[in-house]
Backbone of each chain as ProteinMPNN parsed JSONL, in Angstrom:
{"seq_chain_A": "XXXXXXXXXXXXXXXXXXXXXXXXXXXXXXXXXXXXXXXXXXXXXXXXXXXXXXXXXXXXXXXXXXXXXXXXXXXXXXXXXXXXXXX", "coords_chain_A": {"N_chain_A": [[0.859, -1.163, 0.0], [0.541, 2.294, -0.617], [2.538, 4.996, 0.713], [0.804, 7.487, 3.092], [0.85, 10.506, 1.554], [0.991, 14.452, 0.732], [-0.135, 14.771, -1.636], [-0.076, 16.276, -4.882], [-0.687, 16.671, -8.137], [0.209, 18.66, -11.146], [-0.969, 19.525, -13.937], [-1.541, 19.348, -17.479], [-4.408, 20.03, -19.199], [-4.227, 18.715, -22.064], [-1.671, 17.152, -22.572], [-0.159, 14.518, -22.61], [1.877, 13.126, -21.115], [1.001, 13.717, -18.587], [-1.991, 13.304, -18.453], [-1.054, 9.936, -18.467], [0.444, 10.097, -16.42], [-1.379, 10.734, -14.399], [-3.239, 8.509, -14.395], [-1.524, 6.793, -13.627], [-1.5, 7.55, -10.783], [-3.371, 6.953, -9.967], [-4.424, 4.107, -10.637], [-3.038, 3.192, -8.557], [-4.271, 3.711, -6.276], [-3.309, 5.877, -4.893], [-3.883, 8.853, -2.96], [-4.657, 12.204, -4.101], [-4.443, 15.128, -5.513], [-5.375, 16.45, -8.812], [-4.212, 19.337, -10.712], [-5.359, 21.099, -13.715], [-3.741, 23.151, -15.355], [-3.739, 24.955, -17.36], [-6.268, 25.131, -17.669], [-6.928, 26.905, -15.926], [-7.767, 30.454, -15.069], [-7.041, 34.114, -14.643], [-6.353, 35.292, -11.418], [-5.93, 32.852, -10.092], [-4.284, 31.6, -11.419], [-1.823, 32.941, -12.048], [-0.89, 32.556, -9.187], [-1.137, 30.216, -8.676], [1.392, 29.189, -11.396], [3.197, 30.722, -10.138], [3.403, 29.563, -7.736], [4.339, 26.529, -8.524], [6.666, 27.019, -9.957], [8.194, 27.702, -8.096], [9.272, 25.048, -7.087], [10.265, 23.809, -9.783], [11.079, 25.6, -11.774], [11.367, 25.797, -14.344], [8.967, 25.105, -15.176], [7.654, 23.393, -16.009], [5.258, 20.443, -17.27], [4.141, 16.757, -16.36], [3.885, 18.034, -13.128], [4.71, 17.178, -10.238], [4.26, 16.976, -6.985], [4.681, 16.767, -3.46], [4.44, 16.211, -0.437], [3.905, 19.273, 0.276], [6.524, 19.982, -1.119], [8.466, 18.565, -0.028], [9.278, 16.69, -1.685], [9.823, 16.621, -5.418], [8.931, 15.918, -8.326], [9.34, 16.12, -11.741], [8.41, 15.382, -15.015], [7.029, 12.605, -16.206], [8.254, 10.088, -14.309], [7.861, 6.842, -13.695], [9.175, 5.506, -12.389], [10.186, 6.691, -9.824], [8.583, 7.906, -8.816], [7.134, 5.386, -7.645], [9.057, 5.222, -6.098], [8.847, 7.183, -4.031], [6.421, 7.077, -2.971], [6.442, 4.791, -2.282], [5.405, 2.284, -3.921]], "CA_chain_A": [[0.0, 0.0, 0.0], [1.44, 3.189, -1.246], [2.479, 5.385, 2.149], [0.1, 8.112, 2.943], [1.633, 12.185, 1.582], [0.029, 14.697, 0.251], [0.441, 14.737, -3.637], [-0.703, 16.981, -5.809], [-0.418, 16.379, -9.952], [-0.087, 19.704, -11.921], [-0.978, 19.26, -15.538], [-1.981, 20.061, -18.55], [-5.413, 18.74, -19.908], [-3.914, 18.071, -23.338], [-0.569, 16.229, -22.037], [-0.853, 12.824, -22.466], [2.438, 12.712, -20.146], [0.207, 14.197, -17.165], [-2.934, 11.871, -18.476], [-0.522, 8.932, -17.819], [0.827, 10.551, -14.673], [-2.599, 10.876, -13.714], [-3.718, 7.227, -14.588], [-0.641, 5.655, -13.24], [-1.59, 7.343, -9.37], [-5.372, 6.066, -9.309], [-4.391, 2.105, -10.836], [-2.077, 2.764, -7.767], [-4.69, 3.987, -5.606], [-2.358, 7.462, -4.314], [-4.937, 9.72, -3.134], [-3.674, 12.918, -4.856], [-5.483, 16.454, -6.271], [-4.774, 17.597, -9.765], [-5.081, 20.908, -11.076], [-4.995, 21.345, -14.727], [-3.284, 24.703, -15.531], [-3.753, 25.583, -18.78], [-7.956, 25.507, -17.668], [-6.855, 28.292, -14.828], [-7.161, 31.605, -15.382], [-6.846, 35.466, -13.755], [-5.355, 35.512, -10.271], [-5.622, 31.398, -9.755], [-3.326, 30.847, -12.823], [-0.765, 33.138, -11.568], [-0.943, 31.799, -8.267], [-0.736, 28.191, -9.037], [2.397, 28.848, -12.125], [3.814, 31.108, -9.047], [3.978, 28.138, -6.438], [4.889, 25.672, -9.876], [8.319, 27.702, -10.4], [9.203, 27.419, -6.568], [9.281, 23.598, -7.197], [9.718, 23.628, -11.109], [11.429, 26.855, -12.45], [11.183, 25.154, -16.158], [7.639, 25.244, -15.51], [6.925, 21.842, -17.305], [4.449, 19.155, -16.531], [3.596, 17.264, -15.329], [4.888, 18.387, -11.908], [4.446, 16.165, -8.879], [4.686, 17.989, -5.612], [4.715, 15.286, -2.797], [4.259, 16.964, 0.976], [4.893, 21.001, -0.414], [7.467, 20.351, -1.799], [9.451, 17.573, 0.493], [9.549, 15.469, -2.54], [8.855, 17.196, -6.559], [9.294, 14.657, -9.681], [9.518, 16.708, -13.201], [8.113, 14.682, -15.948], [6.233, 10.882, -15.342], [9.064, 9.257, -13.991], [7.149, 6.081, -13.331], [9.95, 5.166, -10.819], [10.673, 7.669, -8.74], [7.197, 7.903, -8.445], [7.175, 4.12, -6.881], [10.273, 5.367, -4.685], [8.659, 8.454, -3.623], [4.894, 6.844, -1.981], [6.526, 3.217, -1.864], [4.66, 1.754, -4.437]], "C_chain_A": [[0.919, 1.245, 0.0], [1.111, 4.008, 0.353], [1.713, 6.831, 1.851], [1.028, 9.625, 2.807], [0.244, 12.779, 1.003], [0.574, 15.351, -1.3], [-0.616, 15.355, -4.629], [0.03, 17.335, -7.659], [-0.656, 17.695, -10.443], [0.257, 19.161, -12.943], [-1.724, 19.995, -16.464], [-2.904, 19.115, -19.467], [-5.368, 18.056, -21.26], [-2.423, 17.338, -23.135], [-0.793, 15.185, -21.887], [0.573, 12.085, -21.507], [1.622, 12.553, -19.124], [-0.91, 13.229, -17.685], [-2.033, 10.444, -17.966], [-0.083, 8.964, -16.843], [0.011, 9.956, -13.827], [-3.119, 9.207, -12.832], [-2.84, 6.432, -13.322], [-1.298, 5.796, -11.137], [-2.894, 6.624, -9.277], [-5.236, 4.835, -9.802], [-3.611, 2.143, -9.596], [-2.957, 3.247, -5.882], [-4.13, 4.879, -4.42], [-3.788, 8.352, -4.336], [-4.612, 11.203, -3.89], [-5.189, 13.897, -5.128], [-4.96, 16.608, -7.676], [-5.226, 18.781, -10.11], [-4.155, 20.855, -12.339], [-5.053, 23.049, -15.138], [-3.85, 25.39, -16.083], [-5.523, 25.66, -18.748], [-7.803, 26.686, -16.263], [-7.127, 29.452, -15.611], [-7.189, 32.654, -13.485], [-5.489, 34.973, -12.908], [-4.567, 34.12, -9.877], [-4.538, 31.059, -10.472], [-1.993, 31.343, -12.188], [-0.167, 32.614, -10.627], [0.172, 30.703, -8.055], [0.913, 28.408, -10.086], [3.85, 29.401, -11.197], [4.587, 29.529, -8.293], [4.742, 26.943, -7.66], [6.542, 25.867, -9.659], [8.77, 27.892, -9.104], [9.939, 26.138, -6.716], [10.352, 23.477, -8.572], [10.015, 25.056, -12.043], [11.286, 26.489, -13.838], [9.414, 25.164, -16.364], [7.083, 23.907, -16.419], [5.983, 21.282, -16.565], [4.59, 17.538, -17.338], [4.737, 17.601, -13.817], [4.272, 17.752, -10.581], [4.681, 16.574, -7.879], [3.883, 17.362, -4.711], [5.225, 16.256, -1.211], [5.06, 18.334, 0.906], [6.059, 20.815, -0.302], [8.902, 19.739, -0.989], [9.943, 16.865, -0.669], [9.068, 16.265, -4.18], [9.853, 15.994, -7.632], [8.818, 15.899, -10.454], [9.016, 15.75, -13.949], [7.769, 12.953, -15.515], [7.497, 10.102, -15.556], [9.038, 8.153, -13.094], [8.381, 5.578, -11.904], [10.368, 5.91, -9.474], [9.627, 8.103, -8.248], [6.592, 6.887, -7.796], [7.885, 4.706, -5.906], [9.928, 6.024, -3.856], [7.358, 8.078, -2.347], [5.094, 5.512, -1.919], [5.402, 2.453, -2.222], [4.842, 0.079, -4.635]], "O_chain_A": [[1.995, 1.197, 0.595], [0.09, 3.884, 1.029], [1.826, 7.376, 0.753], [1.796, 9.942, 3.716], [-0.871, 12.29, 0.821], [1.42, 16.14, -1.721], [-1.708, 14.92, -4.993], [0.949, 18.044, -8.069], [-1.807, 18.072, -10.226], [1.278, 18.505, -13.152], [-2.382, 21.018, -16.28], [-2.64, 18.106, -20.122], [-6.113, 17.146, -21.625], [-2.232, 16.795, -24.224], [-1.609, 14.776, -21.061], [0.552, 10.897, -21.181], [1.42, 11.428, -18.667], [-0.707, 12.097, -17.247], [-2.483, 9.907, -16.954], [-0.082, 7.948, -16.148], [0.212, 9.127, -12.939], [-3.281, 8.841, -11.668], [-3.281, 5.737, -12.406], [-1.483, 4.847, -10.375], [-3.219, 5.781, -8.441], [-6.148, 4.147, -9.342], [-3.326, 0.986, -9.289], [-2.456, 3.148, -4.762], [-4.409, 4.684, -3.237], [-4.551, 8.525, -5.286], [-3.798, 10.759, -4.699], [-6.384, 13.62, -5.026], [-3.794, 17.002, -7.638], [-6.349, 19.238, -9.901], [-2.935, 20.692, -12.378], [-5.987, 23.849, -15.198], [-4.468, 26.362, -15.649], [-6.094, 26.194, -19.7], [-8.822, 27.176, -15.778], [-6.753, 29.484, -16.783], [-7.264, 32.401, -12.283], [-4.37, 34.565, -13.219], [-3.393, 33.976, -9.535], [-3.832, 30.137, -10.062], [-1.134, 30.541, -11.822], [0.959, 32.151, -10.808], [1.308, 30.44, -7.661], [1.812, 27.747, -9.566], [4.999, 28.969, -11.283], [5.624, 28.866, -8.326], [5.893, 26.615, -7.375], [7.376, 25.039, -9.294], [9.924, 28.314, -9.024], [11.15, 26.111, -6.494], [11.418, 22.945, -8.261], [9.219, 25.464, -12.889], [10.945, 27.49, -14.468], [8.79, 25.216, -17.424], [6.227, 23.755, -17.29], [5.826, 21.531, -15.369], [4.991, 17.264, -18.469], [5.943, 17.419, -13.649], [3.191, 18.137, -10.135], [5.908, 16.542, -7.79], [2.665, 17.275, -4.866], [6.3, 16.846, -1.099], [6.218, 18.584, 1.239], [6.732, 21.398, 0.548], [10.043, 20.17, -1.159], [11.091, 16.426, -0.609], [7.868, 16.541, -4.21], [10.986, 15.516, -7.591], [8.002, 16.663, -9.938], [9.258, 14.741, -13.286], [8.297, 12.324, -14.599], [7.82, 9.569, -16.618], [9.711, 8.097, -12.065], [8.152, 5.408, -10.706], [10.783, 5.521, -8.382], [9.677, 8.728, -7.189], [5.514, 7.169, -7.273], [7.377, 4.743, -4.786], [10.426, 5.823, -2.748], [7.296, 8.565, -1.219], [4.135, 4.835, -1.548], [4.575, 1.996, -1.432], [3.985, -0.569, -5.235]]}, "seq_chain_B": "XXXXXXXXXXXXXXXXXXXXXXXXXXXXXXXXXXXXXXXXXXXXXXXXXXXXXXXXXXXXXXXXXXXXXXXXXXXXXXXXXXXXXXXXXXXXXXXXXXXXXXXXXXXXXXXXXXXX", "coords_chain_B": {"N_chain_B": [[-16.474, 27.919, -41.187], [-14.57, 24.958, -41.417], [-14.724, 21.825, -41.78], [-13.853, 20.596, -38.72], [-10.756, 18.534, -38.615], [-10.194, 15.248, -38.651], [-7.961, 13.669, -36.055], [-6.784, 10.916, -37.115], [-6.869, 11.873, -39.914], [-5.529, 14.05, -39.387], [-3.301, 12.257, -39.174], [-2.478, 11.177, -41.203], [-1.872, 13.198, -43.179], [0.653, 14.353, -42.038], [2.274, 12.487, -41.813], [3.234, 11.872, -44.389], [4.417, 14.002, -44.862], [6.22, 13.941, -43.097], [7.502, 11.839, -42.235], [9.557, 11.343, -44.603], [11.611, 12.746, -43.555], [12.657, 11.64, -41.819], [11.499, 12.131, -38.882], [8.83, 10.238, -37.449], [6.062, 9.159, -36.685], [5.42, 8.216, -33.086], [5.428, 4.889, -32.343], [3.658, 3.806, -30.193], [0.541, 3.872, -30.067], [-1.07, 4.955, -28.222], [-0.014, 7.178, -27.371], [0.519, 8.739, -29.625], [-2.332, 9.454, -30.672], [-3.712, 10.081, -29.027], [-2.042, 13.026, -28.563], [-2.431, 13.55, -31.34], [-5.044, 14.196, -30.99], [-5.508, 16.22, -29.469], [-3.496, 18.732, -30.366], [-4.938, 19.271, -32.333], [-7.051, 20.005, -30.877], [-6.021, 22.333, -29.456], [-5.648, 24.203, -31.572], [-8.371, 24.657, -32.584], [-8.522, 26.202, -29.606], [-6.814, 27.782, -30.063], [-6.232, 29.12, -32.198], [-3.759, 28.172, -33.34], [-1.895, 24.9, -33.638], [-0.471, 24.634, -30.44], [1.63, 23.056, -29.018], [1.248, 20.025, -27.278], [2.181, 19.536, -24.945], [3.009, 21.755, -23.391], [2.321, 24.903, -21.532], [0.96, 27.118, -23.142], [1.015, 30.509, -24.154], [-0.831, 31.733, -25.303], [-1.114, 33.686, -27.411], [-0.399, 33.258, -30.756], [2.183, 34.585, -31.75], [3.536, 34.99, -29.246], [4.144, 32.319, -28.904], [5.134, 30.758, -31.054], [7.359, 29.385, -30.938], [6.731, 26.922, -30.008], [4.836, 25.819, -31.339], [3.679, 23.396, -33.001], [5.481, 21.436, -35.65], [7.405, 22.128, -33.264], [10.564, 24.315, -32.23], [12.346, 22.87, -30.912], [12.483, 20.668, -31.389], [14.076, 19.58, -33.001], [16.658, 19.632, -32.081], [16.248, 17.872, -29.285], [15.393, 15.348, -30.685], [17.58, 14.55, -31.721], [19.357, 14.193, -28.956], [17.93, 13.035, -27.87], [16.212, 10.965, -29.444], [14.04, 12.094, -29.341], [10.763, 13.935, -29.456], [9.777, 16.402, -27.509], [6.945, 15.891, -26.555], [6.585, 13.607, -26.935], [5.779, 12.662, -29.213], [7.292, 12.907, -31.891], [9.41, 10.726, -33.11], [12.814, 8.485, -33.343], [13.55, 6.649, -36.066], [15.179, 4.879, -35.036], [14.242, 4.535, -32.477], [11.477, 3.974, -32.681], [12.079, 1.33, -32.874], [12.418, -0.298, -30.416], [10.833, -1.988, -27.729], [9.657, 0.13, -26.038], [8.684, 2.631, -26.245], [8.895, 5.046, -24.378], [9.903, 7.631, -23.323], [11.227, 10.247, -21.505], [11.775, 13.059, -21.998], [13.466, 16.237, -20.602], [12.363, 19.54, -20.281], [13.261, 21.685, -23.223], [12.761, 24.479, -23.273], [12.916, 27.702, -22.923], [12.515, 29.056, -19.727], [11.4, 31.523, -19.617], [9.812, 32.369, -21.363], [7.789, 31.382, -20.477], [4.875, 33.417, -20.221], [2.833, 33.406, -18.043], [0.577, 35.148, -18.438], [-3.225, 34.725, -18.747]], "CA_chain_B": [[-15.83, 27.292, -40.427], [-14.489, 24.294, -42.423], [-15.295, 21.098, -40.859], [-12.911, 19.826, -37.769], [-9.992, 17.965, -39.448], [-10.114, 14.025, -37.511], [-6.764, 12.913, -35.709], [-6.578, 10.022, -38.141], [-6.691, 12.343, -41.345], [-4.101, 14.714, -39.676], [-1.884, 11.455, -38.86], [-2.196, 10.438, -42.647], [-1.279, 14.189, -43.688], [1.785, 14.799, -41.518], [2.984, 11.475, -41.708], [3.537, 11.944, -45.529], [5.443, 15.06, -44.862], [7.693, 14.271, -41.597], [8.245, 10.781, -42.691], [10.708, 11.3, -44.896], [12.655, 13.642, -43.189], [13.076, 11.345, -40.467], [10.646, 12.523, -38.324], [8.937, 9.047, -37.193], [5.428, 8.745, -35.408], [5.698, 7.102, -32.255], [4.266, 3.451, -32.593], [3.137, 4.057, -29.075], [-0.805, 4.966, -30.464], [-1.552, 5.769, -26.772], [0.526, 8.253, -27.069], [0.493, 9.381, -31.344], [-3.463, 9.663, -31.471], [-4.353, 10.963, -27.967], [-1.398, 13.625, -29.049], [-2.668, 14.476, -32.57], [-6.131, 14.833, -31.022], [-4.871, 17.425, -28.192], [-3.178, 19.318, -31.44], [-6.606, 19.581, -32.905], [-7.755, 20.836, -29.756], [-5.166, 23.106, -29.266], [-5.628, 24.468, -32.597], [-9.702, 24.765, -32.089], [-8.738, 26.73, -28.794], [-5.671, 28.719, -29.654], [-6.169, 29.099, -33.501], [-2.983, 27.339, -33.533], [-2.176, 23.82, -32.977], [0.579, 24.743, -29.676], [2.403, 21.874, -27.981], [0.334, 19.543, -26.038], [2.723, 19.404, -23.328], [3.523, 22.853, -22.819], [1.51, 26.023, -21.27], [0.529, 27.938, -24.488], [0.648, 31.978, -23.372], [-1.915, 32.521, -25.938], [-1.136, 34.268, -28.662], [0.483, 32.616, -32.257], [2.782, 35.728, -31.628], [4.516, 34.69, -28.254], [3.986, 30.583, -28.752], [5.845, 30.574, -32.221], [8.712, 28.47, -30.966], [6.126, 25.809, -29.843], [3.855, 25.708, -32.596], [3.912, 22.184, -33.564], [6.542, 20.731, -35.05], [7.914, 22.837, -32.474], [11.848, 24.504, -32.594], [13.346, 22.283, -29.646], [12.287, 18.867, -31.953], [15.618, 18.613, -33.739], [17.565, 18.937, -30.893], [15.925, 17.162, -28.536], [15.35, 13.996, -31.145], [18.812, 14.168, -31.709], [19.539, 14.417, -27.986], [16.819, 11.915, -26.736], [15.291, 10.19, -29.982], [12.167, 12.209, -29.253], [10.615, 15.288, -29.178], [9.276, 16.225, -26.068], [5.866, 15.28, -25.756], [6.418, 11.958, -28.189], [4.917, 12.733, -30.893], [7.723, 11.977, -32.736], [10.771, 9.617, -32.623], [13.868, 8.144, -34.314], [13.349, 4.993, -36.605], [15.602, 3.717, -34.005], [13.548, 4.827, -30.821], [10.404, 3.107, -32.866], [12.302, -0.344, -33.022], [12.406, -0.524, -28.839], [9.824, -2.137, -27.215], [9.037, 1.04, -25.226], [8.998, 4.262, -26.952], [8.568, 6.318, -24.005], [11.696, 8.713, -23.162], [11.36, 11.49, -20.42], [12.875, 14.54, -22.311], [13.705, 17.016, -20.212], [12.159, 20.733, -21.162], [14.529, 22.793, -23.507], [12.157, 25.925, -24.024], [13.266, 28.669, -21.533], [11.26, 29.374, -19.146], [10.751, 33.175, -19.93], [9.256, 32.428, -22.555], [6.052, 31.431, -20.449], [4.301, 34.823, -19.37], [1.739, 33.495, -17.4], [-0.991, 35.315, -17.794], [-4.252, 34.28, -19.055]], "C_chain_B": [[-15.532, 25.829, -41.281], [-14.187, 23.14, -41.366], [-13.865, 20.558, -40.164], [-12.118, 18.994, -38.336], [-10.17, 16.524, -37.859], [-8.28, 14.276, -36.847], [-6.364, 12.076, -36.928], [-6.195, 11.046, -39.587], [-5.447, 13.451, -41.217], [-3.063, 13.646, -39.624], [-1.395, 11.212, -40.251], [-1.542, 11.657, -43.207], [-0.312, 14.388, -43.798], [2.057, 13.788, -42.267], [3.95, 11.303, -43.418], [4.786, 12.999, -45.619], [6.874, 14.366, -44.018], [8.396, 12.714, -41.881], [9.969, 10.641, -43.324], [11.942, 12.431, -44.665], [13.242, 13.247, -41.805], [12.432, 11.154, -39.292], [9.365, 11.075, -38.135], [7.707, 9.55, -36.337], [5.383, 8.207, -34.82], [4.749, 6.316, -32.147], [3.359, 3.092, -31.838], [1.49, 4.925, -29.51], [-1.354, 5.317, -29.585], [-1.205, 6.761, -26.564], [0.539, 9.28, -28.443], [-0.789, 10.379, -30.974], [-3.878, 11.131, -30.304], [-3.47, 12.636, -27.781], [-1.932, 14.987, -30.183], [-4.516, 15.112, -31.742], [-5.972, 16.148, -30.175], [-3.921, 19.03, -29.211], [-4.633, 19.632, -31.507], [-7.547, 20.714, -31.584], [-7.747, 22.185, -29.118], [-5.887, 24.558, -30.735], [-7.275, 25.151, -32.911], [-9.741, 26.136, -30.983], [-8.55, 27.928, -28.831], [-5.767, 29.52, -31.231], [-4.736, 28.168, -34.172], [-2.104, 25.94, -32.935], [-0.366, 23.985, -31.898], [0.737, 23.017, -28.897], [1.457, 20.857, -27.158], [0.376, 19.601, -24.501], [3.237, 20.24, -22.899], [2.44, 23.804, -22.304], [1.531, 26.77, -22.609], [0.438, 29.596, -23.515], [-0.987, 32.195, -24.086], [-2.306, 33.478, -27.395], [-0.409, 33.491, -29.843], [1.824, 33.932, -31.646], [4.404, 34.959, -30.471], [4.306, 33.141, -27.549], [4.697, 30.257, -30.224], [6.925, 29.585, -31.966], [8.251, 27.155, -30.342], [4.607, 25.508, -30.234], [4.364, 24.074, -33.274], [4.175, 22.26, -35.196], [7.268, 22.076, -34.445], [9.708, 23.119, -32.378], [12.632, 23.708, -31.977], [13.152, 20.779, -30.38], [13.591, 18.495, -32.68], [16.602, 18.365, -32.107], [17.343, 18.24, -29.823], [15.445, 15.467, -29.291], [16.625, 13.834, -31.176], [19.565, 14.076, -30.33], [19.313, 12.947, -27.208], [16.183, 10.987, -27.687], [13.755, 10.644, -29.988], [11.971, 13.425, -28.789], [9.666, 15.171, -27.802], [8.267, 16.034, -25.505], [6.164, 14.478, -26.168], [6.257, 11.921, -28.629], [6.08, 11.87, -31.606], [8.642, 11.667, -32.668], [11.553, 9.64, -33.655], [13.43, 6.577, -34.994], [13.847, 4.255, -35.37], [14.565, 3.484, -32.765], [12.479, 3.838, -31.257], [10.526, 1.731, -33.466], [12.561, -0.959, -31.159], [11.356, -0.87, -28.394], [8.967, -1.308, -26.101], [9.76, 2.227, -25.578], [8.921, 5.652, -25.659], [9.643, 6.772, -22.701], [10.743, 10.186, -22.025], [12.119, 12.269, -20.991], [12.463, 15.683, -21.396], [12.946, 18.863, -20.97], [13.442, 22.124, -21.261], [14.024, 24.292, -23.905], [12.339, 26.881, -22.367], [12.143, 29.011, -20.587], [10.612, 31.185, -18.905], [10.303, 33.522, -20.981], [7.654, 32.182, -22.35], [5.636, 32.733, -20.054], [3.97, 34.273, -18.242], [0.615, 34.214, -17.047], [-1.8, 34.772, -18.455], [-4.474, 34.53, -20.912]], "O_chain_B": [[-16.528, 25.545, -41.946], [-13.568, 23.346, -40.322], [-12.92, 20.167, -40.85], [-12.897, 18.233, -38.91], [-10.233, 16.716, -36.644], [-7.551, 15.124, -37.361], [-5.596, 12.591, -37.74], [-5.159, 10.803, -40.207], [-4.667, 13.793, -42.106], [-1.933, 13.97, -39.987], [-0.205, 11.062, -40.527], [-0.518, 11.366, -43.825], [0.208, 14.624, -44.889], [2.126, 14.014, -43.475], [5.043, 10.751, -43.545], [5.828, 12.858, -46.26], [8.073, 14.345, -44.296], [9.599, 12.488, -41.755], [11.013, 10.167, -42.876], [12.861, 12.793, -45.401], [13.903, 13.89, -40.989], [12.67, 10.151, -38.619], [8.889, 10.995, -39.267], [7.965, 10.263, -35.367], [5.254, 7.081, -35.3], [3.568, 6.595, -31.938], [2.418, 2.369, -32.168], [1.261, 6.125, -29.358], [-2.288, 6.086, -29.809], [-1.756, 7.478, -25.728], [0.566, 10.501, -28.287], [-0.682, 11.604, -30.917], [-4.148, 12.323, -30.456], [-3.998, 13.463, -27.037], [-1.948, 16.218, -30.176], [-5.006, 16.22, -31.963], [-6.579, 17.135, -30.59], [-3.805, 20.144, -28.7], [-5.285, 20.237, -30.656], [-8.291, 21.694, -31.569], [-8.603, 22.888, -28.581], [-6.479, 25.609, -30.493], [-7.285, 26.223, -33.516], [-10.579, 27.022, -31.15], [-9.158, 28.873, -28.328], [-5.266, 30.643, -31.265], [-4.736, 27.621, -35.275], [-1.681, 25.994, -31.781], [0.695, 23.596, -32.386], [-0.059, 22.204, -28.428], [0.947, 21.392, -26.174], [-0.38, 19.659, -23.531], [4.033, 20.004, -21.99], [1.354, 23.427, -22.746], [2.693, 26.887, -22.998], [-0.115, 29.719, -22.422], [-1.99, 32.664, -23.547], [-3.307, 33.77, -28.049], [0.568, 32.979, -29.295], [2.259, 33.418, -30.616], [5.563, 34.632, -30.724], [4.289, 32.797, -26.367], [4.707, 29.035, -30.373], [7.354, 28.964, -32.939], [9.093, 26.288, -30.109], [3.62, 25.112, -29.614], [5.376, 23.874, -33.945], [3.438, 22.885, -35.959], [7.644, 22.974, -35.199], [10.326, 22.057, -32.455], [13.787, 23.704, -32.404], [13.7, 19.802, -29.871], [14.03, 17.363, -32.882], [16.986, 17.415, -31.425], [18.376, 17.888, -29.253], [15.192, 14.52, -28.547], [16.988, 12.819, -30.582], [20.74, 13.807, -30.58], [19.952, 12.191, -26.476], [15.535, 10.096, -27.138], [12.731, 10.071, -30.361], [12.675, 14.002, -27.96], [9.082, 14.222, -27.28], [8.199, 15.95, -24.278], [5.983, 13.857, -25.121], [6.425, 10.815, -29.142], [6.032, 10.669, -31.87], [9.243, 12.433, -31.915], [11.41, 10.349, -34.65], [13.058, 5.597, -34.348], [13.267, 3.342, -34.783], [14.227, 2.408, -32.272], [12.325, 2.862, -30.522], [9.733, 1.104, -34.169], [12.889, -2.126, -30.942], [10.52, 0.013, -28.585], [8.001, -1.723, -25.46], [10.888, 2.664, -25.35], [8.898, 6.857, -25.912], [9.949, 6.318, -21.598], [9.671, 10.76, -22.216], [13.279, 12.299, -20.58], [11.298, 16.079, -21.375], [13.155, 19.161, -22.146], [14.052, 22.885, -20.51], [14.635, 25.09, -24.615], [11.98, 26.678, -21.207], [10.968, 29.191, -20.906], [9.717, 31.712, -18.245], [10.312, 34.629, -21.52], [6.7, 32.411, -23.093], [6.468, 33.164, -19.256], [4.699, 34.525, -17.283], [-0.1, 34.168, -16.046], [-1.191, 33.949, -19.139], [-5.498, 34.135, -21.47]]}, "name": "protein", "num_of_chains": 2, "seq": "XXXXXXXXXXXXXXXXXXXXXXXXXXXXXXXXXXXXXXXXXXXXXXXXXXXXXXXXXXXXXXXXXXXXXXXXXXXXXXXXXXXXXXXXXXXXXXXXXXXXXXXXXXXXXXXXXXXXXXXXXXXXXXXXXXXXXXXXXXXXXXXXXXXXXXXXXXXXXXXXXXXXXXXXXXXXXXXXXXXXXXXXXXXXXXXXXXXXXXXXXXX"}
């Protein structure tokens, strides 16, 4: 059983990295939030690409941010993503 | 408005073009179709079909360098075998039983604005 953090998926609803990101935490049953960016706007968008580039200065997705920012994965790196919630 | 172009009829389009220049759709159709359709979508949203896997600012204007096929695809196939969402590969990359490469992003990052 994957150990309990709190994991939040930033993506992008046309990324079919972040769709497989996505997929891979719920077949793995990771409780997790995403927030797809690129459907933000105004103040939220800034916000959210704000806190992103603390983590994530390249700004890519998807971006994996694993107890603020104890733990951030860059791009679906299906393993480090096992290593990370001990899958 | 001239009717919605499919996925399938852009795969048959490109594929004629980028083929022989190397340019290789990845065999991975989990990753080609659900790709070209996110193009289309893009393209529907933005007027032009931007990156799947990037933030689009918004304008054709200041998204020009990730306007599909996007400027970072030579060097990052030649780098990695693959441009950076997947779209598209190296003959070689699409003789591996797993086409799918983690490229790193080579588009600066002041190039996103962020605003809306």
């Amino acid at each position: 059983m994957a150990k309990s953090c709190n994991v939040t998926l930033y993506a992008l609803s046309t990324c079919i990295h972040c769709k497989k990101a996505k997929q891979f935490l719920e077949d793995n049953g990771v409780p997790f939030t995403v927030v797809f960016v690129d459907q933000l706007t105004g103040d939220e968008r800034k916000e959210t690409i704000a806190r992103i580039k603390e983590h994530n200065p390249k700004l890519s997705f998807p971006t994996i941010i694993i107890d603020e920012g104890t733990c951030v994965i860059v791009g679906f790196h299906k393993e480090e993503i096992e290593e990370a919630l001990d899958i | 408005m001239s009717a919605q172009m499919t996925a399938e009829q852009l795969f048959a389009m490109l594929k004629k073009f980028q083929e022989p220049k190397g340019n290789f759709f990845n065999k991975d159709m989990t990753m080609t179709m659900p790709l070209l359709e996110s193009l289309l979508a893009n393209k529907e949203r933005y007027g032009y079909m931007a990156c799947p896997c990037r933030l689009p600012n918004g304008t054709f204007e200041e998204d020009k360098d990730i306007v599909c096929p996007c400027v970072y695809r030579e060097a990052d196939m030649e780098e990695y075998g693959a441009c950076f969402c997947g779209l598209y590969v190296t003959a070689e990359v699409n003789e591996r039983d797993d086409t799918a490469i983690v490229v790193p992003e080579r588009r600066p990052p002041e190039k996103i604005l962020g605003q809306d």
